[in-house]
N, C-alpha and C positions, 0 to 999 in steps of 0.2 A: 387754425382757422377752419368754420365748415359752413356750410346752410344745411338749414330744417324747412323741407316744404310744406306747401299750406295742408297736405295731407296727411306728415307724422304729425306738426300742430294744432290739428284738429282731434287727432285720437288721444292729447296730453286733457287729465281734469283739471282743469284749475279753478281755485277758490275765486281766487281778485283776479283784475287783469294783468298786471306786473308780475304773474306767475308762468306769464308764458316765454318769457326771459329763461327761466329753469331750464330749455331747452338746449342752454347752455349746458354743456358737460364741466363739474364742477360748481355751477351758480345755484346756492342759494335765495331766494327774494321772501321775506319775512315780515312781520308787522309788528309795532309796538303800543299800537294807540286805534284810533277810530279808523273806518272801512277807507275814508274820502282823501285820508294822508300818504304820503308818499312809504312807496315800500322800502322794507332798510336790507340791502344788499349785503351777500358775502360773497368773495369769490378769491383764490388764488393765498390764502393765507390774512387776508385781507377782511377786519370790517370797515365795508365800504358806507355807513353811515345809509343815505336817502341816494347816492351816486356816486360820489364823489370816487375817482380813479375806477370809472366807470363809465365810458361816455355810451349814451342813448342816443340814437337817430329815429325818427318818422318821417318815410320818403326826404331824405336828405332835410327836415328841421331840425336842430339840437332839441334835447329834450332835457339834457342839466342844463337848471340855471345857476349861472355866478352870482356871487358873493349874495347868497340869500337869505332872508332874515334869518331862516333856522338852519340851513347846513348849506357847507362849501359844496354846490351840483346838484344840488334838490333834482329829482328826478321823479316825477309824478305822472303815473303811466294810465291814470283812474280814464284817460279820452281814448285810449286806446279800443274798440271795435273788434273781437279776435273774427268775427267771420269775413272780416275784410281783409287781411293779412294774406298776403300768399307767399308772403317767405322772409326767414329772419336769416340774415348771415350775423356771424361772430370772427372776429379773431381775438387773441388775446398776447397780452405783451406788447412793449412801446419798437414793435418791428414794420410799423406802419405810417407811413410818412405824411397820408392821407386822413388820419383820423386826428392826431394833434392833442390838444387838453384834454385832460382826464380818461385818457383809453391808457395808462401805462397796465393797469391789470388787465384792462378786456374793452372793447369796445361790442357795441350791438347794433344793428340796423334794419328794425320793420320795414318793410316795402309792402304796402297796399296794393291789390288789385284796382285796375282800371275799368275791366269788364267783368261782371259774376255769369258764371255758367248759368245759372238758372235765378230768377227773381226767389226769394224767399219770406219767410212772414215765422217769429218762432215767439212760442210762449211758455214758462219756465215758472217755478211755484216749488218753494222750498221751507225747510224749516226756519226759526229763527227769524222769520217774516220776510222772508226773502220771495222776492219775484221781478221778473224781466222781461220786457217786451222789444222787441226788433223787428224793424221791418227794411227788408233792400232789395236793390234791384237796378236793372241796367236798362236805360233806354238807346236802341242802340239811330241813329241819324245817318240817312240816306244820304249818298252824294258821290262825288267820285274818290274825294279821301273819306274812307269809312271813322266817322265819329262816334261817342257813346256818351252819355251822362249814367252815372254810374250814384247813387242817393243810396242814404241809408239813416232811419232814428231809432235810439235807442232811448229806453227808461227804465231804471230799475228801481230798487227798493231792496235793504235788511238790516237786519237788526241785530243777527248776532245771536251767542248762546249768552251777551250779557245782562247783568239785573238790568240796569237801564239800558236800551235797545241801544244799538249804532245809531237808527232810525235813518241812516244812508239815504241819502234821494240822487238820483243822478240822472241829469237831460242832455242826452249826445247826439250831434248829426253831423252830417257829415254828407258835402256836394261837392262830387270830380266833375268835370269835361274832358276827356282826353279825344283826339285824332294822330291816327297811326299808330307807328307800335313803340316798344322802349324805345329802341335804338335809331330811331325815324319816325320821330314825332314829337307832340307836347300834353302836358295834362297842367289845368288849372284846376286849384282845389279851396274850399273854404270848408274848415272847422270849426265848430263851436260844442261846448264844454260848460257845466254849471254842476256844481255837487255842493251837499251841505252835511253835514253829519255832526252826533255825538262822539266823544274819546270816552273811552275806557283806559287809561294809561297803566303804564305798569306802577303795580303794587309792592310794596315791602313783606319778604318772606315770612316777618316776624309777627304779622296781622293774621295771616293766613293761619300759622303756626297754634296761635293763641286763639284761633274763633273768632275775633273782631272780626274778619271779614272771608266770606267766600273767597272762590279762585273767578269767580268772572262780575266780583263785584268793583265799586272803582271810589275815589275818597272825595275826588273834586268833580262835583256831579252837572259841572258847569263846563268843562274842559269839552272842547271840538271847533271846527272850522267851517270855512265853508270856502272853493278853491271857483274861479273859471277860468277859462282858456279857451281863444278865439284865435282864429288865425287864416291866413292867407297866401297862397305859395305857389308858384309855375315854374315845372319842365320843362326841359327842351334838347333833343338829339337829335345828331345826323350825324350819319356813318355810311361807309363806304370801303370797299377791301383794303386799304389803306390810311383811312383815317378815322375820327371819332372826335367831335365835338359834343361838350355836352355843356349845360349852363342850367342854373336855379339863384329860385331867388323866393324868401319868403318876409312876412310880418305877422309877430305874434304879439299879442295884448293877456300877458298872467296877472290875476288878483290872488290873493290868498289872504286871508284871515285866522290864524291859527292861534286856541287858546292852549294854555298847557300847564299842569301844575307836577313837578317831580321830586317837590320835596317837601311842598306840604304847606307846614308851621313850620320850618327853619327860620326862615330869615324875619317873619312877621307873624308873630304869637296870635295877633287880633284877627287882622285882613286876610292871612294866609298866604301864600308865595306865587300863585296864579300868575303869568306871564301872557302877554300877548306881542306877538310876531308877523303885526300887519306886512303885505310886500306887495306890491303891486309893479309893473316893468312893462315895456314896448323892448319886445327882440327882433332885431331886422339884421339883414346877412344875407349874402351870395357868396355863390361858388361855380368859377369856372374851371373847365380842364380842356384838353387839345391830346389827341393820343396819335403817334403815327407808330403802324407796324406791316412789318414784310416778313421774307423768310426767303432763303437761298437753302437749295438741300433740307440736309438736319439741324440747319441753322434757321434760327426765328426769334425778334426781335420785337421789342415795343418802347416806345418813348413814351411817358405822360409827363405834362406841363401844367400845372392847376392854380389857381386863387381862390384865396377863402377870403373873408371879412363879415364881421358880426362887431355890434352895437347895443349895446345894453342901455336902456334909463330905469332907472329904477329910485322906488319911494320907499324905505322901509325902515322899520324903527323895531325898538323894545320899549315894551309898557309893564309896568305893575297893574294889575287890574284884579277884582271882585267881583265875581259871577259874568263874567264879561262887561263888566262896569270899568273903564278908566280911571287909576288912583293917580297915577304919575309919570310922565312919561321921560324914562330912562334915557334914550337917547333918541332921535330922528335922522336921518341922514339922503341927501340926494346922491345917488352914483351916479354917475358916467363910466362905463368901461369898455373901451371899443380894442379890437385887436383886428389884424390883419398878416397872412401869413404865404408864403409863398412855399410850393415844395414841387420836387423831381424825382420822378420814379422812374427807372431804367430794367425794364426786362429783357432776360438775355438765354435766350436756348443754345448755348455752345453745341449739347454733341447728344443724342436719344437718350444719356446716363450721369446726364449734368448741365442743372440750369441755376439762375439764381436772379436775384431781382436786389437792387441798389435805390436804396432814398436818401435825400435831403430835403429839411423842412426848414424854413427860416419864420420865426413867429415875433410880432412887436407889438406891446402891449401897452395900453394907457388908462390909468386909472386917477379920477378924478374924485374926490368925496367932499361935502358942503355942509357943514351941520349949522348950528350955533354958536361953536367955533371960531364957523371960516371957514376956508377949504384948502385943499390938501391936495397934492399930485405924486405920483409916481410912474415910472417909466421901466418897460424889459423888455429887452429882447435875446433870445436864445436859439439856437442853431444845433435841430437835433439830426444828426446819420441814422442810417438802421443800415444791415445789409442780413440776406438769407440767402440761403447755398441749399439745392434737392440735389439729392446722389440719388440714381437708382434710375426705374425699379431692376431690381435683381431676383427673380423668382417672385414677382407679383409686391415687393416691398421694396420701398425708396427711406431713406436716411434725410433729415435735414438739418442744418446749423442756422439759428438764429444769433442776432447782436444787434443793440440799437439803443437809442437814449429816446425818453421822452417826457411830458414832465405835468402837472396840475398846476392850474394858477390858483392863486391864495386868495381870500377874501377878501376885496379892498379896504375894505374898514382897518384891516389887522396891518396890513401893506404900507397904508400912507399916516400911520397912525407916530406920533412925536419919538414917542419912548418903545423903546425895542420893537422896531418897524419887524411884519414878517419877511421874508424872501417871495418877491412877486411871481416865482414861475419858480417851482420847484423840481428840482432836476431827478428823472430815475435813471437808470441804467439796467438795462437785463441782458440776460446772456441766454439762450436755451439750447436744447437739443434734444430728439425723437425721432420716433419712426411711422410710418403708416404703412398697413400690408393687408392684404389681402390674400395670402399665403393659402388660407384654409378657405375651401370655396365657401360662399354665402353669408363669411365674417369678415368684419372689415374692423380693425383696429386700430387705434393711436395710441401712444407712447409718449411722454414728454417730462423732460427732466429740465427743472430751471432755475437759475437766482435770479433777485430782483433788488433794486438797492432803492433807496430813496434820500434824498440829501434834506428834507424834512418829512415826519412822519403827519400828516395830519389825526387829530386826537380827538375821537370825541365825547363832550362833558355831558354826564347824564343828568346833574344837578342845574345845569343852564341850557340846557336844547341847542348848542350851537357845537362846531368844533374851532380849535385852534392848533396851530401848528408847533410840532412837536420836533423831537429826535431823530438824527435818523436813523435808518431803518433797514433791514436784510431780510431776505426770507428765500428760503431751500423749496422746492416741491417737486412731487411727481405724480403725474393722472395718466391713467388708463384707462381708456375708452372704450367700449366695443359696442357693437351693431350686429349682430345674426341673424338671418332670414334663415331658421331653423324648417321651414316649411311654408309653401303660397302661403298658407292662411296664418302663419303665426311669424314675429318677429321678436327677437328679444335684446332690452338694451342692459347694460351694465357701465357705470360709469366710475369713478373711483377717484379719487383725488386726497391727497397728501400733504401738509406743508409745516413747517417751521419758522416763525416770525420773530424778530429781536430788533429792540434797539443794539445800535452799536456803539454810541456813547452818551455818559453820565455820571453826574458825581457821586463820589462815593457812597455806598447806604442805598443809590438807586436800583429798583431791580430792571431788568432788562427785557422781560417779558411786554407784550403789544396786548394790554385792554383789548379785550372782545375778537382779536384773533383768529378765523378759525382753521383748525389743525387738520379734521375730515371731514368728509362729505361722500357721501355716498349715493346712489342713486340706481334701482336695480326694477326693470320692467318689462313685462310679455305684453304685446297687443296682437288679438285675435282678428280675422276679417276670412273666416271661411267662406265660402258660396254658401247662396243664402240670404236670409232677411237679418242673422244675428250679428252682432261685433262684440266687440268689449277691448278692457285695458285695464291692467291694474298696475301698480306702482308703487314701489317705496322707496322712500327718502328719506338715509338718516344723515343728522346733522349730529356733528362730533361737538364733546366738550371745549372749551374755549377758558384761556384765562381770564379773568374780571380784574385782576389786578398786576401791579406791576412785578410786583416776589413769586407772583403765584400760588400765593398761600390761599387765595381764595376761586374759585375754579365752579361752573355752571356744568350742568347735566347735561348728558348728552339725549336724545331725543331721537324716535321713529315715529313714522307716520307712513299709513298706508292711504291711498288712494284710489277709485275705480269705477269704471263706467260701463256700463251694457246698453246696448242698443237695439231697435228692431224696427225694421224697415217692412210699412204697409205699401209695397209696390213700389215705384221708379221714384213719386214725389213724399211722402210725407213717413216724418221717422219717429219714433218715440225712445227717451231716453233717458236713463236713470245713472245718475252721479251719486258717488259717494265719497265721504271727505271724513277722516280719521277713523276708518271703519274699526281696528281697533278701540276705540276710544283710548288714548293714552292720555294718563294728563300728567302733559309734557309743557316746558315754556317756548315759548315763539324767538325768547329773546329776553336775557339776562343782563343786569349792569349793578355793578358795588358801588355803592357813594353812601352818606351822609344824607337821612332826614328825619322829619320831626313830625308826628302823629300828634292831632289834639290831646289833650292830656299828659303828651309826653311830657317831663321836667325837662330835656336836653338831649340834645341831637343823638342817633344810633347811625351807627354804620351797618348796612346791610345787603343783602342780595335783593333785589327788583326787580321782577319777572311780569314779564305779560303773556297769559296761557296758550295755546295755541286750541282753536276751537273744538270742541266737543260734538261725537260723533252727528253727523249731520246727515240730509238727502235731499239734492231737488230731480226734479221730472221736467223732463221737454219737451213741449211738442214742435217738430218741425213740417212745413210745407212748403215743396217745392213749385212756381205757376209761372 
């Protein structure tokens, strides 16, 4: 586990907003389609699809949504704000009792600032038609509890290095209240979200191969969406040398509109295969806790006691469609999926060279579905331990053991469905163990060696945009971390990660290798902040090959991309600043998948690699002012 504060987050480049997740050591966040869609995660051996065994927080709202027209956790990060962020924690592994669905590989949690240091105004102007305006700022409200309204809008616009433009529009705002501080006080918050964009989706190798088509051209010149997200949420703590109350509660209202074509002419020679994956949901949920902690000596304790509960409705269907025209619609379906989960977390300081922390989660789940049909129910509940044990420090490095179960719930559709129902909560099990040291002054490293099991694999189908639940599943890894403050002005990261994935059982003839997998990742960066008006950061990231199939006979490229920003500051308030994004220019894919499809003209179906490029070198400028 670690946090990234808002000022290594601020020195990271990133393209989209779901890149500041990367900050994860090991997390890749990728794209396969238009700017305004959800980003497709990798992490831990793991493609984690749009979320999925991935869980997202913003200031304690989920941010995967269940059983979603196009993927199990859709995780859609385009309202995310980054100069509002002031700090992302991570842990990773089901050794958290508090985080629940979908964190068995990793969970993440943005936390927004309440108050900004200084009001800001910035303006931004890039290739590719890219541009972005923001403006925020804190009003801070006299009185004898010091209050602040903290506002901020954002608009951007781009297009991309493709033939037809993203043409991206996106209108985001965002209004806090808070009085007092975290840990003694409350903040109410309202968001709202609208984006619309074109797809460029990935293409068949064997187009590109032959000259029918560029690398940033696209076949279904109809394909994109358009997403919003609204919502409304309040804080609230008080603490004392002894205890810790803390309670939330939000509601959100997600639309989504998503067109998408992956295979062309396969299934319909005339109309073409074009799908749409309307979804529209009210997500509403709280979460309380109750923390009591003392210490006697070298002894030092803490109890927490918490509740969750969340409620999903949800509208969403599959359609055959034509230029975004309606031909037929596939299925319709009402959810209801509410869950509610109780857990206990026990911290425990025995002796200055050994502590360790004990959970129990209790989760029960109900799934309702209503088509045309009829409707449908299903019912789960599961009961997952973790425990962690720290040894040390012994010369500046501590040893730790992880263990713990935790698990993703399935899609309801697939769950209460007549003929081979899914498994409603899918169980994992992880084991880990590493180290953290400090040994060498000024570097700080981590260490971590782990398995992860899974008692279904979730799978996802590149020829229908959804996943389904698979085999299950093992995977080995190891990541090395480090952090060096090689000098004031400079800082260097290196991050490293390792993994092996497998099914572990199937019939015979089956290979055993996990589609889209990925095996490394890499991650290697200096950021400069001498005295002075200068800065800067560069960065690369390479993303290791992966299998596309299950033998392994077929197998994607591996990929680097470099990254970097320079800055230069006109006095105390206003900065100017230049990004760059595949300074190399490689042309590398963003993101590979093998299936089955059919090009006009084709006589009959090809199996091939489908790649979406990863963009071409680029530059924007910033101007920032501080008032």
């Amino acid at each position: 586990m670690g946090s990234v504060s808002q000022r290594q987050l601020e020195a990271r480049t990133i393209y989209r907003p779901g890149e500041l997740l990367e900050a994860t050591p090991g997390l890749v966040a990728s794209q396969h389609s238009g700017e305004g869609k959800a980003n497709q995660f990798y992490l831990r051996g793991f493609n984690l699809d749009h979320g999925t065994d991935l869980r997202t927080t913003v200031d304690g709202m989920p941010v995967n949504q269940r059983s979603h027209a196009h993927g199990q956790g859709w995780t859609d990060l385009n309202f995310i704000i980054p100069e509002l962020v002031a700090r992302l924690d991570y842990n990773k592994g089901p050794y958290n009792a508090s985080t629940g669905d979908f964190s068995s590989a990793g969970a993440t949690a943005i936390h927004y600032s309440s108050r900004l240091a200084q009001d800001q105004a910035s303006l931004t102007a890039g290739q590719g038609g890219y541009g972005r305006v923001l403006l925020a700022g804190t009003r801070e409200r006299e009185g004898a509890v010091p209050g602040a309204w903290l506002y901020a809008l954002e608009t951007a616009h781009n297009d991309g290095p493709f033939t037809r433009g993203d043409n991206f529009r996106k209108l985001n705002a965002v209004l806090r209240y808070s009085e007092g501080f975290a840990n003694n006080g409350y903040t109410l918050t309202a968001m709202a979200y609208r984006g619309a964009w074109n797809a460029t989706d990935q293409i068949p190798q064997r187009a590109v191969d032959s000259g029918l088509l560029g690398r940033f051209d696209g076949i279904d010149l109809s394909d994109g969406g358009q997403a919003r997200r609204f919502s409304l949420s309040a804080a609230w703590a008080r603490s004392d040398e002894q205890q810790t109350t803390r309670a939330s509660a939000y509601i959100i209202n997600n639309r989504l509109q998503l067109f998408s074509n992956f295979t062309y002419f396969l299934d319909d020679p005339l109309h073409g295969d074009q799908f749409a994956q309307p979804d529209r949901r009210v997500t509403s949920g709280l979460e309380a806790s109750h923390s009591w902690h003392d210490h006697m000596d070298d002894m030092a304790w803490s109890t927490t006691v918490g509740v969750q509960a969340q409620n999903d409705n949800i509208f969403n269907a599959l359609q055959h469609t034509e230029a975004r025209q309606v031909l037929d619609t596939v299925r319709a379906d009402h959810i209801v999926e509410s869950s509610a989960a109780l857990y206990l977390e026990q911290h425990l300081r025995l002796a200055p060279w050994l502590r360790g922390e004990a959970g129990l989660r209790l989760d029960r789940y109900r799934f309702t579905v209503r088509n045309r049909d009829g409707a449908a129910h299903a019912d789960a509940t599961l009961f997952s331990p973790s425990i962690s044990l720290a040894f040390g420090p012994w010369s500046r490095t501590e040893f730790y053991l992880n263990a713990g179960r935790g698990f993703h719930s399935n899609d309801a559709r697939g769950v209460t469905q007549a003929q081979d129902p899914a498994t409603p909560l899918a169980r994992s099990r992880g084991l880990e163990f590493g180290l953290r040291s400090e040994a060498l002054k000024g570097l700080q490293t981590v260490l971590a060696v782990y398995r992860l099991d899974f008692n279904s694999e979730l799978v996802y189908l590149g020829d229908a945009g959804s996943t389904e639940a698979g085999r299950p599943s093992r995977r080995y890894g190891i990541e090395f971390s480090n952090y060096y403050k090689l000098a004031k002005w400079l800082s260097l990261d290196a991050d490293l990660a390792f993994a092996r994935g497998r099914f572990r059982h199937g019939a015979p003839g089956e290979g055993e290798r996990i589609p889209g997998a990925v095996e490394g990742v890499a991650q290697l960066a200096a950021t400069f902040t001498p005295a002075g008006p200068w800065s800067g950061a560069l960065r690369l990231r390479w993303f290791g090959p992966r299998p596309l199939v299950e033998d392994n006979s077929v197998r994607s490229r591996a990929s680097a991309t470099v990254n970097g920003r320079l800055a230069y500051r006109f006095g105390p308030r206003t900065t100017l600043e230049l990004e760059g994004f595949n300074l190399a220019n490689r042309k590398v894919s963003a993101i590979d998948y093998f299936y089955e499809s059919r090009l006009k003209g084709e006589a009959e179906a090809r199996a091939d690699v489908h790649f979406h490029p990863i963009e071409s070198r680029s530059f924007r400028a910033s101007l920032s002012h501080a008032f």
